[in-house]
C-alpha atoms as an extended CHARMM CRD file, in Angstrom:
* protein
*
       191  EXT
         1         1  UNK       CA             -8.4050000000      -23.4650000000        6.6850000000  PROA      1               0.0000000000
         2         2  UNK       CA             -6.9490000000      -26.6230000000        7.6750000000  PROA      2               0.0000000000
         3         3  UNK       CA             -3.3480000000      -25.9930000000        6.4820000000  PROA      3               0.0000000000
         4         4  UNK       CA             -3.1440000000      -23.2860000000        8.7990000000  PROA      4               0.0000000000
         5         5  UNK       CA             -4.5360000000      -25.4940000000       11.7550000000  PROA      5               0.0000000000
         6         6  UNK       CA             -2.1770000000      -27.6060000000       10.8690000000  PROA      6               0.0000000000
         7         7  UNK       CA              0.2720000000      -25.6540000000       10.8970000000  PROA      7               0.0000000000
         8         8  UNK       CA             -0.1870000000      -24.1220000000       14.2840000000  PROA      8               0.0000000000
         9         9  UNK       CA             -0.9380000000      -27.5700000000       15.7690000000  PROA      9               0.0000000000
        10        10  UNK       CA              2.8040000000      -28.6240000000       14.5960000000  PROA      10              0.0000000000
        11        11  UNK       CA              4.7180000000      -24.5590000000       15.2650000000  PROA      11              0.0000000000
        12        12  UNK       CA              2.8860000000      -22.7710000000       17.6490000000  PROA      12              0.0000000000
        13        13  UNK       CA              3.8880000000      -22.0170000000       20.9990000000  PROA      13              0.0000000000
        14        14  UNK       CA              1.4850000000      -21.5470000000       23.3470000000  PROA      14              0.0000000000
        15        15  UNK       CA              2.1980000000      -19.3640000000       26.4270000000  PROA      15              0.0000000000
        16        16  UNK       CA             -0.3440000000      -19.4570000000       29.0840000000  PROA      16              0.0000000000
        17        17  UNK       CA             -4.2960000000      -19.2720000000       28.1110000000  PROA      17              0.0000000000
        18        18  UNK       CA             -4.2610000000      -15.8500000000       25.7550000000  PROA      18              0.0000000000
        19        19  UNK       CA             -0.5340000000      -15.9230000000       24.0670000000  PROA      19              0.0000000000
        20        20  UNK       CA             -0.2650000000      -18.3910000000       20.8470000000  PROA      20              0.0000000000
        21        21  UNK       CA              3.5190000000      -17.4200000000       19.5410000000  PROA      21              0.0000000000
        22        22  UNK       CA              3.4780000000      -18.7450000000       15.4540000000  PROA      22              0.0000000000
        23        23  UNK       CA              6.6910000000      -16.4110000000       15.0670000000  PROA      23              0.0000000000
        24        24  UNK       CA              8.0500000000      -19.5490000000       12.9190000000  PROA      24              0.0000000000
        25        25  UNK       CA              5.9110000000      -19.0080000000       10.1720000000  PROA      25              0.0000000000
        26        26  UNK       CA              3.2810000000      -16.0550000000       10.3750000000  PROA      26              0.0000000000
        27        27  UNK       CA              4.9350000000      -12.7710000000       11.9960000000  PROA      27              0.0000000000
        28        28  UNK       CA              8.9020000000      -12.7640000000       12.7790000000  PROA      28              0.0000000000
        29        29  UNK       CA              9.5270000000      -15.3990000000       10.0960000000  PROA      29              0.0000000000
        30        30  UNK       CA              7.0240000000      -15.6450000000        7.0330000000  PROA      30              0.0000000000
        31        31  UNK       CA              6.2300000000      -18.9500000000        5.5490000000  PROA      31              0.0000000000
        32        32  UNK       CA              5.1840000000      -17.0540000000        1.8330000000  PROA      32              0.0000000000
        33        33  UNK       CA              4.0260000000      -20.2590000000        0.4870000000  PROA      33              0.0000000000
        34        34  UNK       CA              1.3620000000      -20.3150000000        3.4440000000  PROA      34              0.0000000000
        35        35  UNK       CA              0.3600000000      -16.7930000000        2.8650000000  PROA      35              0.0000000000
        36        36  UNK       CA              0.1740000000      -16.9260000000       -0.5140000000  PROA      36              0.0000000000
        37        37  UNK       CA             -2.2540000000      -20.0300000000        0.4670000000  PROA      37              0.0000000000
        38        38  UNK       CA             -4.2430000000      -17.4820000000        3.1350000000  PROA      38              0.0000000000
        39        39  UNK       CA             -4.7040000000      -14.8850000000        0.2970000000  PROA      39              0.0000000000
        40        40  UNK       CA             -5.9970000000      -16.9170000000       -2.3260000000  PROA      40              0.0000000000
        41        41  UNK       CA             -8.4410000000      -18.1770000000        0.8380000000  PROA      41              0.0000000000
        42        42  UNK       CA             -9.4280000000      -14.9290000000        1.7080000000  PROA      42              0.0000000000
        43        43  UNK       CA            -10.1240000000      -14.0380000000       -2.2220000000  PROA      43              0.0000000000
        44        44  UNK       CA            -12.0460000000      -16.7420000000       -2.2900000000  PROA      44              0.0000000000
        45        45  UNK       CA            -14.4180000000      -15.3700000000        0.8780000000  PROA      45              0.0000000000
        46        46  UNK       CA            -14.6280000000      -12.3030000000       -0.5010000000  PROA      46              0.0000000000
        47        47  UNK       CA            -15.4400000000      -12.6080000000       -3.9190000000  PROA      47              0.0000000000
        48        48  UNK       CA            -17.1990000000      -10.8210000000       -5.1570000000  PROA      48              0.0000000000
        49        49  UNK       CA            -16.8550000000       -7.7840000000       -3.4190000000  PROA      49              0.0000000000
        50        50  UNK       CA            -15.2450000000       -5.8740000000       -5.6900000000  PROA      50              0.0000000000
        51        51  UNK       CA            -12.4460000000       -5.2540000000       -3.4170000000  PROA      51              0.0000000000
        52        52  UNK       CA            -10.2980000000       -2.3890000000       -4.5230000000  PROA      52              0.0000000000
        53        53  UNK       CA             -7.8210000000       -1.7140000000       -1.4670000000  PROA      53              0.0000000000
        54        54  UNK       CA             -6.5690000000       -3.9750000000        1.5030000000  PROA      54              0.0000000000
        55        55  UNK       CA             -5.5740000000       -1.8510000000        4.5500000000  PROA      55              0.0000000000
        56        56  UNK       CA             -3.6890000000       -3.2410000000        7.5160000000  PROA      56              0.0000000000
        57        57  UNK       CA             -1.7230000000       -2.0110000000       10.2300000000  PROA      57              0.0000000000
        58        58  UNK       CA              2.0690000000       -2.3570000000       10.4460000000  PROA      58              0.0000000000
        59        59  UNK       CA              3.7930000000       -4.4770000000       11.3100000000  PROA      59              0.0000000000
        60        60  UNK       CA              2.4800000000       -8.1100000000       10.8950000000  PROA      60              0.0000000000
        61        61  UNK       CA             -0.3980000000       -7.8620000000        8.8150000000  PROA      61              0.0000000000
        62        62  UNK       CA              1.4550000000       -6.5430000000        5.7620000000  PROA      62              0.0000000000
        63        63  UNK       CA              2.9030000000      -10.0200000000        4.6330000000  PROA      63              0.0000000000
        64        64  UNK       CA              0.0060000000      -11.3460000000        4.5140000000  PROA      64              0.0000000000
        65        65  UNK       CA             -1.8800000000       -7.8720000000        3.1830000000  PROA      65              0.0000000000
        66        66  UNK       CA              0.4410000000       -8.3340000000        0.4650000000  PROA      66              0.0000000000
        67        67  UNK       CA             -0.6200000000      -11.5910000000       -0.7290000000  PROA      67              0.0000000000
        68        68  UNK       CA             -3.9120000000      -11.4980000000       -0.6790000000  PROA      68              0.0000000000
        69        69  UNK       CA             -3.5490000000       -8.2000000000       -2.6580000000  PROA      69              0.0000000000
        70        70  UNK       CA             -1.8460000000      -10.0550000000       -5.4520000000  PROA      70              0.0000000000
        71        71  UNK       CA             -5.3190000000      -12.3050000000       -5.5940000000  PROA      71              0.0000000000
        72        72  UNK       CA             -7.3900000000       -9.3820000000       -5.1040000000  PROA      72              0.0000000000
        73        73  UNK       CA             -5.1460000000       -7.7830000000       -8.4310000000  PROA      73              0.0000000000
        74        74  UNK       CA             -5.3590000000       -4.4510000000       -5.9060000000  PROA      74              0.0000000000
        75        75  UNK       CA             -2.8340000000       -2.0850000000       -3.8080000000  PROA      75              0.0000000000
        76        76  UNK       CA             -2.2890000000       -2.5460000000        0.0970000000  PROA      76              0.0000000000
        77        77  UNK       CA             -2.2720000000        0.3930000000        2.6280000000  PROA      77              0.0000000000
        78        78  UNK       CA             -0.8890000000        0.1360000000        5.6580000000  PROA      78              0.0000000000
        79        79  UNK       CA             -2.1630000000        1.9050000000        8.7070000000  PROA      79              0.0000000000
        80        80  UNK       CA              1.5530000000        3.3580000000       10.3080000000  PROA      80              0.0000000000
        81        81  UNK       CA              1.8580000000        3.3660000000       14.2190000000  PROA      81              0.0000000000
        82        82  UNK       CA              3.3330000000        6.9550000000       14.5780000000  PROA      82              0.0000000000
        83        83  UNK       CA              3.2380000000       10.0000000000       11.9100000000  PROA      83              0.0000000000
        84        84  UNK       CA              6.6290000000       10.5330000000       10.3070000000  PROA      84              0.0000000000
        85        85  UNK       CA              8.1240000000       13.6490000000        8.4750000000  PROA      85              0.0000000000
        86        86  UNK       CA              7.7360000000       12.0840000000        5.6590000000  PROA      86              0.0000000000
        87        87  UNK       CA              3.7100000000       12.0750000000        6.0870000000  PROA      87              0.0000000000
        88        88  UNK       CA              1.9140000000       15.2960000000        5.5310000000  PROA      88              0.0000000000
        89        89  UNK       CA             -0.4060000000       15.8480000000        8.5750000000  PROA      89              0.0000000000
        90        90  UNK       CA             -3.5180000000       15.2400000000        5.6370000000  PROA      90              0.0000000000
        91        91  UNK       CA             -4.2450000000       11.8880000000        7.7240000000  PROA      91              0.0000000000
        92        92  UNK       CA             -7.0120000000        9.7460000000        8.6270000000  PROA      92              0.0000000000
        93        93  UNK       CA             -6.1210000000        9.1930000000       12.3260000000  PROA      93              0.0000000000
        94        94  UNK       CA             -7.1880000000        6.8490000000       14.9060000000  PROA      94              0.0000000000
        95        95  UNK       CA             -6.2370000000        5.1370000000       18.4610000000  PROA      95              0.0000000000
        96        96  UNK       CA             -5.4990000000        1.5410000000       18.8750000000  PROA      96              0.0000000000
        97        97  UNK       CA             -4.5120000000       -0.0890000000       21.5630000000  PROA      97              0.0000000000
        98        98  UNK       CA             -2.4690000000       -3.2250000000       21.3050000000  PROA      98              0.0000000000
        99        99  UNK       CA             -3.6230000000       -6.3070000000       23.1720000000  PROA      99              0.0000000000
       100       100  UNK       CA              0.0040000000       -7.6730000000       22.6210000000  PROA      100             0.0000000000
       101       101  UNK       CA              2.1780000000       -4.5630000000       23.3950000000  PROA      101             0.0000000000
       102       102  UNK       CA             -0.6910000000       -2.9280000000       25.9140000000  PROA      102             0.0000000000
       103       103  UNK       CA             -0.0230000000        0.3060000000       24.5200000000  PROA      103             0.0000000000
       104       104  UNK       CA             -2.1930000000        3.0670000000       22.4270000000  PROA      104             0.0000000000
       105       105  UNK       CA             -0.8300000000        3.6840000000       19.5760000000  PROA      105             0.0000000000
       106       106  UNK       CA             -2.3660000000        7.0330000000       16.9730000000  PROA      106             0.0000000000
       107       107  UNK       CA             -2.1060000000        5.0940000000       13.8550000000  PROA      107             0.0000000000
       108       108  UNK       CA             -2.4510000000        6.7630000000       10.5110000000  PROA      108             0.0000000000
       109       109  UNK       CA             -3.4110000000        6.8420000000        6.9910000000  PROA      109             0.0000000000
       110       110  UNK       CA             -2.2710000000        9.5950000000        4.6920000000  PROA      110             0.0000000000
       111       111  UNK       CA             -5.5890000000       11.0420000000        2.6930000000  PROA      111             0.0000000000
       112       112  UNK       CA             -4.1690000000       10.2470000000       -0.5460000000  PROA      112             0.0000000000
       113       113  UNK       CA             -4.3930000000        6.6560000000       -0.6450000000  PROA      113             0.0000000000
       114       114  UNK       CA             -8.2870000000        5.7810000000        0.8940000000  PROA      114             0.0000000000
       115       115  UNK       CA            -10.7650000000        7.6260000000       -1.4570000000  PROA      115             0.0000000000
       116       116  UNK       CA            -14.7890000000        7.5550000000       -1.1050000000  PROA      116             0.0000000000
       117       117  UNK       CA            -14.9830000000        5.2260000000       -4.3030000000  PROA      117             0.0000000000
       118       118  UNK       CA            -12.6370000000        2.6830000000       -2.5040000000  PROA      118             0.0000000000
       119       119  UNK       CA            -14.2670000000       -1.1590000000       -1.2920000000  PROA      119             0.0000000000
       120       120  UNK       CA            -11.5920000000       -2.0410000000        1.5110000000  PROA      120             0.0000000000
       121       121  UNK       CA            -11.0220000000       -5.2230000000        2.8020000000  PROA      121             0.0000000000
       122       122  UNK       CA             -9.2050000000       -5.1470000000        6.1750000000  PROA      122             0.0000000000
       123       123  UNK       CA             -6.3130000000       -7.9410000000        6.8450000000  PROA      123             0.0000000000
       124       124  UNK       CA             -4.9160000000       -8.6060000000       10.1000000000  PROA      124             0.0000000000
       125       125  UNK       CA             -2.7130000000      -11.3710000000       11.4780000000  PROA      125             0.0000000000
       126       126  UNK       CA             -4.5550000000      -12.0380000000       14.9760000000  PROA      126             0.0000000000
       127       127  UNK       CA             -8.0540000000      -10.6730000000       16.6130000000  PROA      127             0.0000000000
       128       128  UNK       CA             -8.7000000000      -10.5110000000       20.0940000000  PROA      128             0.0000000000
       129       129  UNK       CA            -10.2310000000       -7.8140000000       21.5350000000  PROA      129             0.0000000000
       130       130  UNK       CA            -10.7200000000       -5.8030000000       18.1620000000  PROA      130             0.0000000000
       131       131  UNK       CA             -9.2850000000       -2.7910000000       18.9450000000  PROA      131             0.0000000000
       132       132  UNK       CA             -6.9800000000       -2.6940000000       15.8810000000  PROA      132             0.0000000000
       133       133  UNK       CA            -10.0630000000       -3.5700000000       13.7180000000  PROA      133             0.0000000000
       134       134  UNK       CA            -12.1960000000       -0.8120000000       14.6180000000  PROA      134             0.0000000000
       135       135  UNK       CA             -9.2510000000        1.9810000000       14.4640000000  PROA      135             0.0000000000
       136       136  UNK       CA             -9.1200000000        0.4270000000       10.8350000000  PROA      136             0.0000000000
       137       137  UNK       CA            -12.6800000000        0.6760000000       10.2930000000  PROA      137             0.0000000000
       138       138  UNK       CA            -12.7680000000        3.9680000000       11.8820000000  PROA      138             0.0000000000
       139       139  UNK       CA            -10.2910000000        5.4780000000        9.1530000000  PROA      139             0.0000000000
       140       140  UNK       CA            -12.5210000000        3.6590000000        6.7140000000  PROA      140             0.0000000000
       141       141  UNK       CA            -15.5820000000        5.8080000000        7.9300000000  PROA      141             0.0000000000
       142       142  UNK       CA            -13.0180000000        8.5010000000        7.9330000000  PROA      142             0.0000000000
       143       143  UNK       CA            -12.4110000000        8.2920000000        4.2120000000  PROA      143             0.0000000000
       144       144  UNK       CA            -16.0780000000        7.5910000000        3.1360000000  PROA      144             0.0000000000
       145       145  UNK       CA            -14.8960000000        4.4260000000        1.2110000000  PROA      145             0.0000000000
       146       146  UNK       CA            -17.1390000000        1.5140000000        1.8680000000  PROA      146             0.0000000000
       147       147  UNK       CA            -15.9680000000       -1.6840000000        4.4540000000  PROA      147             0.0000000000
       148       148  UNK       CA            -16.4420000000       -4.4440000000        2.5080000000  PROA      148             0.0000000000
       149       149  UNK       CA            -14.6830000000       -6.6710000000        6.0680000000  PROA      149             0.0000000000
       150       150  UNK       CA            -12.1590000000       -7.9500000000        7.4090000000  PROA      150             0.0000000000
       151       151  UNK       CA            -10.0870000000      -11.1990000000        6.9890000000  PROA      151             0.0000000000
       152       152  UNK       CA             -8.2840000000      -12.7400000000       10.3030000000  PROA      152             0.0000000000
       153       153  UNK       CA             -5.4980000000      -15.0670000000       10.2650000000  PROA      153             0.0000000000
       154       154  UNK       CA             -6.2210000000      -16.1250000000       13.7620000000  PROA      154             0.0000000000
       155       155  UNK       CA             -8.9990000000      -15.0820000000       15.8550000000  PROA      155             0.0000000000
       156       156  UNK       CA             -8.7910000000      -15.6080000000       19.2070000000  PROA      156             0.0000000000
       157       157  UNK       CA            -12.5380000000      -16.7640000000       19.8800000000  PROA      157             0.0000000000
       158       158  UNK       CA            -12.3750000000      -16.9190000000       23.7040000000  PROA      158             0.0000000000
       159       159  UNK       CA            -11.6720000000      -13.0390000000       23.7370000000  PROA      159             0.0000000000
       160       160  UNK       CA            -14.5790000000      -10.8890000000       22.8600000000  PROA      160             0.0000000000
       161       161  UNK       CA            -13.1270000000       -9.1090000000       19.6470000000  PROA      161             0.0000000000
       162       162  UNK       CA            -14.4420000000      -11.1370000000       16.8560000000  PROA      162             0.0000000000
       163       163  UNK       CA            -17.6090000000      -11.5060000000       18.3820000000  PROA      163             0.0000000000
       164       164  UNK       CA            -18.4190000000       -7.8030000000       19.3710000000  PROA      164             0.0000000000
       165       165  UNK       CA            -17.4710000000       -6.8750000000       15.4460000000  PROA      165             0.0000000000
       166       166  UNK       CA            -19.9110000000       -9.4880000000       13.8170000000  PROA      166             0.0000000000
       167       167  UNK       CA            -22.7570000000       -8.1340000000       16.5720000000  PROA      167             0.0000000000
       168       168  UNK       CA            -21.5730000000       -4.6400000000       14.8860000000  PROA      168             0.0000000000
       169       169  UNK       CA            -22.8270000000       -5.3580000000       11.7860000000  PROA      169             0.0000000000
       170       170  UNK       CA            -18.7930000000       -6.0980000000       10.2450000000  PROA      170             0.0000000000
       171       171  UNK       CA            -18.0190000000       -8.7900000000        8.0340000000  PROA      171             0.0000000000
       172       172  UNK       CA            -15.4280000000      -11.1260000000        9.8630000000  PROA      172             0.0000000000
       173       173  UNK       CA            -13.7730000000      -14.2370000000        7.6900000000  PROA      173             0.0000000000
       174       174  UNK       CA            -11.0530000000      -15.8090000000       10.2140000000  PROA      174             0.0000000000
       175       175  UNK       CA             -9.1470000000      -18.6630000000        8.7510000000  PROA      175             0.0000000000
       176       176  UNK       CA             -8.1210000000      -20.0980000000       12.0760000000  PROA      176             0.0000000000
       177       177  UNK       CA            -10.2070000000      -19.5790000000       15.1030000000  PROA      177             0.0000000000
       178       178  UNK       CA             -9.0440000000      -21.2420000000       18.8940000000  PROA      178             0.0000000000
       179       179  UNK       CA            -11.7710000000      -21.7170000000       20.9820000000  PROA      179             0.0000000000
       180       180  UNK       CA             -9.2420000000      -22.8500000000       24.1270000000  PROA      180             0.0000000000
       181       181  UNK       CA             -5.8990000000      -23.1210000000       24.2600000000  PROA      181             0.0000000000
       182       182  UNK       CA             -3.2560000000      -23.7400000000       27.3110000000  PROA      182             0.0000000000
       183       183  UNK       CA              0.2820000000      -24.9640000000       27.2680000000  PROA      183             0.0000000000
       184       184  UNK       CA             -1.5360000000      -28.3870000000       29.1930000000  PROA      184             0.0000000000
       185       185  UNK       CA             -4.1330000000      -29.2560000000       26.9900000000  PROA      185             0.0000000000
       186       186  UNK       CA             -2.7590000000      -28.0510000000       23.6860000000  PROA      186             0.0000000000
       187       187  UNK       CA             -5.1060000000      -25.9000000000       21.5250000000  PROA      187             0.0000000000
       188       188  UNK       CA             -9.0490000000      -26.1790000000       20.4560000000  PROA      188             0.0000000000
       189       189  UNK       CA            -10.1200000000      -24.8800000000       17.6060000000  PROA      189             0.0000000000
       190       190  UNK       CA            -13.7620000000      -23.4630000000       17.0910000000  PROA      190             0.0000000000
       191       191  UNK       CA            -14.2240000000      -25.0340000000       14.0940000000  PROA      191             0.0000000000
């Protein structure tokens, strides 16, 4: 999606060789316009799918959920980081740990919102090493509803996330994927 290339071309900050910071536009301050952009994109790569639920994690893949859930005309869930009183213990439960916190995290969906007749499509903001995307799809499996894939703002190609999932059999559409990037030589994108 070239308006998101662009986009991180001209805003991101890039810290190192594995931190891109787009906190400008994609996950401390949210450019809507873009998403809104990014979720018609990702309806467009899924069509057809007969998506009926988006499920993210919090925090920064529910802007974005959100929009592509208005083009999808369907609800978003969002996978919550630590059980509240507010949540019954009726959960779909699994560990994550965050490649940008470096921390495991028991996130969890409550039972009444993922349903065997569901076709999820999972929305994240970045993928790296993949761990958020399989405790996702492992509350998918959890629920018997059917993985229809997952949709990445920005995959991280150089780590071994996206690649691992596709070799799993999952369906990965990133919009954005960096093949290199260092604070030197700017950032390459894989295609």
């Amino acid at each position: 999606m070239e308006l998101l290339k662009q986009r991180i071309r001209e805003d991101g900050v890039i810290k190192g060789t594995e931190v891109l910071k787009v906190d400008s536009f994609l996950n401390h301050q949210m450019d809507v316009e873009l998403f809104d952009a990014m979720g018609a994109e990702f309806k467009r790569r899924f069509s057809g799918c007969e998506v009926n639920k988006i499920l993210t994690i919090e925090a920064s893949g529910i802007g974005i959920a959100c929009l592509a859930a208005r083009h999808f005309g369907c609800p978003v869930v969002f996978a919550k980081k630590s059980q509240s009183r507010n949540i019954s213990d009726n959960v779909f439960c699994a560990k994550v740990e965050s490649f940008t916190h470096g921390k495991v995290y028991d996130v969890v969906v409550s039972r009444e919102y993922l349903h065997p007749e569901d076709k999820v499509l999972l929305i994240d903001d970045f993928l790296a090493n993949g761990e958020a995307l399989r405790g996702l799809a492992a509350i998918v499996a959890q629920s018997g509803a059917q993985l229809v894939g997952a949709g990445i703002v920005i995959e991280k190609a150089f780590q071994p996330g996206g690649a691992n999932l596709r070799a799993q059999g999952m369906r990965v559409e990133s919009l954005a994927r960096v093949a290199a990037m260092s604070e030197d030589e700017g950032i390459t994108f894989a295609d």
